[in-house]
N, CA, C and O of each residue as an XYZ file, in Angstrom:
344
protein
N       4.432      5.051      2.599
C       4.603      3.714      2.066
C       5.578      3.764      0.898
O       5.693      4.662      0.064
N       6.218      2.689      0.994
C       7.412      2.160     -0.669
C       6.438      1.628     -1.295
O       5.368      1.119     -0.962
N       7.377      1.973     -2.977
C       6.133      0.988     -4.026
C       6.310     -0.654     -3.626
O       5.437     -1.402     -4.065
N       6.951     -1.002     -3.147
C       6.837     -2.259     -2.506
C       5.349     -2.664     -1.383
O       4.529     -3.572     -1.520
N       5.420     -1.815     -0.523
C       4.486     -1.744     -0.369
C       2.863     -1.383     -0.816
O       1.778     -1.762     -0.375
N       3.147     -0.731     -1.590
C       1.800     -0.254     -2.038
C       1.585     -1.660     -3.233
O       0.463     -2.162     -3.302
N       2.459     -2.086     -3.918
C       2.255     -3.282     -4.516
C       1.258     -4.280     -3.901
O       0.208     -4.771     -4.316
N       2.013     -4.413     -2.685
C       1.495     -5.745     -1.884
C      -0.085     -5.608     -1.289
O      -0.696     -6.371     -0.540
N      -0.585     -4.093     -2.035
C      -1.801     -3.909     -1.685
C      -2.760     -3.921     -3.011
O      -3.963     -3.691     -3.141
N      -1.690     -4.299     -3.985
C      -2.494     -3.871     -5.626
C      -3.801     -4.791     -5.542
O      -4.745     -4.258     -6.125
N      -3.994     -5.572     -5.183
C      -5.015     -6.259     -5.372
C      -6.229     -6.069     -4.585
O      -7.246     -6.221     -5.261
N      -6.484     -5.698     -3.007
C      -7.396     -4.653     -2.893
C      -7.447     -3.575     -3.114
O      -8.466     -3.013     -2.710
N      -6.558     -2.844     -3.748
C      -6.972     -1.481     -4.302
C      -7.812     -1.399     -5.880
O      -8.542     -0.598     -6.465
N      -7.341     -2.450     -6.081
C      -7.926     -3.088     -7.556
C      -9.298     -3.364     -7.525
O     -10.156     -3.062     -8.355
N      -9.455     -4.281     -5.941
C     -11.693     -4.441     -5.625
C     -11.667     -3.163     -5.272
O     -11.699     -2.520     -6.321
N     -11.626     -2.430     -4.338
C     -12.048     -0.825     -3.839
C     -12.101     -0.050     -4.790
O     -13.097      0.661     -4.925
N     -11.057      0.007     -5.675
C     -11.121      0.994     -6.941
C     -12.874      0.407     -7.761
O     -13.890      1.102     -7.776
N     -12.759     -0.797     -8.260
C     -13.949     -1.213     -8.775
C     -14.929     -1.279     -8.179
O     -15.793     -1.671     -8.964
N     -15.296     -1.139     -7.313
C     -16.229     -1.002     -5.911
C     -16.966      0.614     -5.804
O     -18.094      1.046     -6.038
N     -15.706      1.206     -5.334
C     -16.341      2.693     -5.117
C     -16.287      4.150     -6.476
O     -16.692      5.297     -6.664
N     -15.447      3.002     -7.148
C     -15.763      3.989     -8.379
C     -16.249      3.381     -9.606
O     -15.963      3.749    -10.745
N     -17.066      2.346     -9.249
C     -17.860      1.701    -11.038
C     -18.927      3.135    -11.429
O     -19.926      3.221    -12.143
N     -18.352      3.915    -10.789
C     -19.322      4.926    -11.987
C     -18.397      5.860    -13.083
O     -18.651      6.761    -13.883
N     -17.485      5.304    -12.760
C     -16.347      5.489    -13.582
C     -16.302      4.696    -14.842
O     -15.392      3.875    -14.955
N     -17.158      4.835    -15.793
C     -17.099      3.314    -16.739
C     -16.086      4.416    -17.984
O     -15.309      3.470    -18.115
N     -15.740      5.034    -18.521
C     -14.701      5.182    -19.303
C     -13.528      4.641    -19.028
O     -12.895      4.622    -17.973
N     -13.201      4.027    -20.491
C     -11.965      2.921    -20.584
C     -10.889      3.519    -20.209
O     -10.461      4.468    -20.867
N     -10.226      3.054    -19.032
C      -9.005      3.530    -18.959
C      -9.029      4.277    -17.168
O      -8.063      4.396    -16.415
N     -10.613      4.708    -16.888
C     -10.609      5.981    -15.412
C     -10.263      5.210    -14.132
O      -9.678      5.620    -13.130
N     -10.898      3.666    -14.475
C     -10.815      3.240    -13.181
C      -9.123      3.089    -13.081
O      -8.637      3.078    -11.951
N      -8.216      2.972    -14.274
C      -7.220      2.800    -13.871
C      -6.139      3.696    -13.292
O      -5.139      3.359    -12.658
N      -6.714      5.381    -13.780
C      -6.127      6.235    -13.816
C      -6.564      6.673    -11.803
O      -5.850      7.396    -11.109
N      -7.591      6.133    -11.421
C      -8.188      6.138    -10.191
C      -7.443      5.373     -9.192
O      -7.397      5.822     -8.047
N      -6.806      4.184     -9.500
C      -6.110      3.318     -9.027
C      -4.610      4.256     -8.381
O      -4.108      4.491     -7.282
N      -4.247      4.660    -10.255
C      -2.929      5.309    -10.209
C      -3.344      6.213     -9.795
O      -2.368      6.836    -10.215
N      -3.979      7.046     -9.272
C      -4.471      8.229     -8.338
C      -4.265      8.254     -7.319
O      -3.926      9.319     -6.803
N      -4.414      6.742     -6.347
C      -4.727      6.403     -4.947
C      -3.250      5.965     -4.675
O      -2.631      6.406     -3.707
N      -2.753      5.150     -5.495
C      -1.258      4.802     -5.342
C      -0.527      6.087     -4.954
O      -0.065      6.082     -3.813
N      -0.331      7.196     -5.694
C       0.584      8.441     -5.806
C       0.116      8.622     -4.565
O       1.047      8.923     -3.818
N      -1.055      8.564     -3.941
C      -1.548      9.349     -2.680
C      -1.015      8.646     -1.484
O      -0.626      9.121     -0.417
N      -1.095      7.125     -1.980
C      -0.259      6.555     -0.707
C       1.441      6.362     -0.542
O       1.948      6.056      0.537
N       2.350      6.628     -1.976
C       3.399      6.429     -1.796
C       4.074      7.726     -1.140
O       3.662      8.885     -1.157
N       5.677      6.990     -0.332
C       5.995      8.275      0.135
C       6.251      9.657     -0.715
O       6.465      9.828     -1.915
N       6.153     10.483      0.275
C       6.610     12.054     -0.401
C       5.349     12.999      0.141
O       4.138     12.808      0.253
N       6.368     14.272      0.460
C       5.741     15.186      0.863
C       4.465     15.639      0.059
O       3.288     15.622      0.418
N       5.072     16.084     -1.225
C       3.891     16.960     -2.151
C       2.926     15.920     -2.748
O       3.190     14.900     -3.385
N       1.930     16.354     -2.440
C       0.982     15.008     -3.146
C      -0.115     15.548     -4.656
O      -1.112     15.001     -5.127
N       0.591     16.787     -5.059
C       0.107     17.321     -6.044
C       0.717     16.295     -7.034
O       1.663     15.572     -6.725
N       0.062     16.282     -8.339
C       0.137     15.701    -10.012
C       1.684     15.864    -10.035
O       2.412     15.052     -9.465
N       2.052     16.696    -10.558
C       3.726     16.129    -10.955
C       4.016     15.303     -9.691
O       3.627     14.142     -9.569
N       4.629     15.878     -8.882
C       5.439     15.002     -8.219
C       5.158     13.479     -8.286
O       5.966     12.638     -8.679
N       3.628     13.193     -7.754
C       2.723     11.668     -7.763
C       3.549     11.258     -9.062
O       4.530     10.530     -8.908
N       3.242     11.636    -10.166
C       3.499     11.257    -11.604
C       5.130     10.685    -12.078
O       5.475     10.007    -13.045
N       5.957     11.305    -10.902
C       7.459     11.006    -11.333
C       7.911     10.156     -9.916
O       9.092      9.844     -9.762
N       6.961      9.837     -8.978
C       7.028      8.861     -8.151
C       6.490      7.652     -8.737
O       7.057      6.586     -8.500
N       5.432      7.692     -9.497
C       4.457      6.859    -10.096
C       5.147      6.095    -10.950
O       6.005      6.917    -11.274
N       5.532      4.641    -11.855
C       6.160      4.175    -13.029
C       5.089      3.966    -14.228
O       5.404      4.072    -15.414
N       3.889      3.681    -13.811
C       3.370      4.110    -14.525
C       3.009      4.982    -15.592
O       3.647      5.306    -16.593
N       1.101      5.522    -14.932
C       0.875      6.532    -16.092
C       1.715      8.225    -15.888
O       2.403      8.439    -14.890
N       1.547      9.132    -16.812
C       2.435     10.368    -17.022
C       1.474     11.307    -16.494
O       0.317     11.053    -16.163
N       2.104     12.482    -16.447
C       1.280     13.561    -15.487
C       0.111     14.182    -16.088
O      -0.870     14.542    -15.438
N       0.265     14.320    -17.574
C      -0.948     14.886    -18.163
C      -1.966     13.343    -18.184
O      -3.110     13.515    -18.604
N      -1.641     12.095    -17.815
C      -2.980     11.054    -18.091
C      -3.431     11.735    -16.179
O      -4.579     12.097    -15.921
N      -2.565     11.764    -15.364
C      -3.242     12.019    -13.952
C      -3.766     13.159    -13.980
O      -4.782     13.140    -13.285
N      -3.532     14.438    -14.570
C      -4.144     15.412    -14.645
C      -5.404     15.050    -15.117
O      -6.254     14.741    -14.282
N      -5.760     15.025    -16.643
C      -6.830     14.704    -17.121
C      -8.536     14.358    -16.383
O      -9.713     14.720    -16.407
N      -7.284     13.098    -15.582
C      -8.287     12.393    -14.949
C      -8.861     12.877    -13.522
O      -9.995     12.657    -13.097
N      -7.833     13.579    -12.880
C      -8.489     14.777    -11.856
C      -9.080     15.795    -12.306
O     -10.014     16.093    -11.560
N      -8.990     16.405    -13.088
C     -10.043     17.448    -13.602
C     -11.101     17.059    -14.299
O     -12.165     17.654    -14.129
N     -10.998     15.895    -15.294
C     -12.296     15.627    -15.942
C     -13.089     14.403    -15.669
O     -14.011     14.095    -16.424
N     -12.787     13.702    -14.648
C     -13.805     12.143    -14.391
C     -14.790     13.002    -13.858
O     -14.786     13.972    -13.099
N     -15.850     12.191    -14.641
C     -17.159     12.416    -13.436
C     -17.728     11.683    -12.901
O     -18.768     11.120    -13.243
N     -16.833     11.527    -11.516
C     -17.369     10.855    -10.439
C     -18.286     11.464     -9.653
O     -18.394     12.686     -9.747
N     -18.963     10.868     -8.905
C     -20.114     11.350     -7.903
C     -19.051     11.507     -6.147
O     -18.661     10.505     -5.548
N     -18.944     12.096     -5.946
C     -18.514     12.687     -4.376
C     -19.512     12.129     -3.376
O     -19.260     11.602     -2.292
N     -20.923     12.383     -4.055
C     -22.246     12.032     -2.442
C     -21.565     10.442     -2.918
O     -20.954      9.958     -1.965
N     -21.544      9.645     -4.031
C     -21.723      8.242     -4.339
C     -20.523      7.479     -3.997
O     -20.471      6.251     -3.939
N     -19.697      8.178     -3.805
C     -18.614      7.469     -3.171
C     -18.447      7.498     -1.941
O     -17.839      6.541     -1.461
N     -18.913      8.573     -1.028
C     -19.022      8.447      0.605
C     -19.547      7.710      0.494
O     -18.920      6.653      0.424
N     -21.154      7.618      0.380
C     -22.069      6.512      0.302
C     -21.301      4.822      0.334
O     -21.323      4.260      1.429
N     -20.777      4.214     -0.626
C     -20.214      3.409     -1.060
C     -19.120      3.349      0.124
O     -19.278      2.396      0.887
N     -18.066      4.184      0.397
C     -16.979      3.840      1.960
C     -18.191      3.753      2.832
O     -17.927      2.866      3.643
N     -19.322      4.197      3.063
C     -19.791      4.240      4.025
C     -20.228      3.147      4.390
O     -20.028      2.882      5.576
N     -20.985      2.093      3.532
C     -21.846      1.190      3.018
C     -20.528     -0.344      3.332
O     -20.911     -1.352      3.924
N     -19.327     -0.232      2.908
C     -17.765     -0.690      3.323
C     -17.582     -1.101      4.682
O     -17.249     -2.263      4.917
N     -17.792     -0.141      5.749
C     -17.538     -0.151      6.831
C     -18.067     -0.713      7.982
O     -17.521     -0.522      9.069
């Protein structure tokens, strides 16, 4: 996908983000979760932190890092939640 596209999706990614990750309540995760899912859907091969981050206009690579190594999200609570979606 182009950020054009992924735009034209900001607004359900915006309920899904708040949906499957409200256990995310630190200011700032759900957004960094958002910008997480974006990098994952825009084009490009490598879908590791830098690259996402300099595809991304957004946030910078150490806010996406951060937030992959230190949110604590629940893994069982979010299948649960897509599951519960479907």
């Amino acid at each position: 996908m182009d950020v054009a596209e992924v735009q034209q999706l900001a607004d359900g990614l915006d309920e899904f983000v708040g949906d499957v990750f409200a256990s995310l309540t630190r200011s700032g995760w759900q957004g960094r979760a958002t910008d997480h899912l974006r990098g994952l859907m825009l084009d490009g091969q490598r879908k590791s932190i830098q690259p996402m981050a300099a595809r991304l206009a957004g946030p910078n690579e150490q806010a996406l890092n951060h937030f992959v190594t230190n949110s604590p999200w629940d893994a069982a609570g979010v299948r649960r939640r897509l599951a519960a979606r479907t």
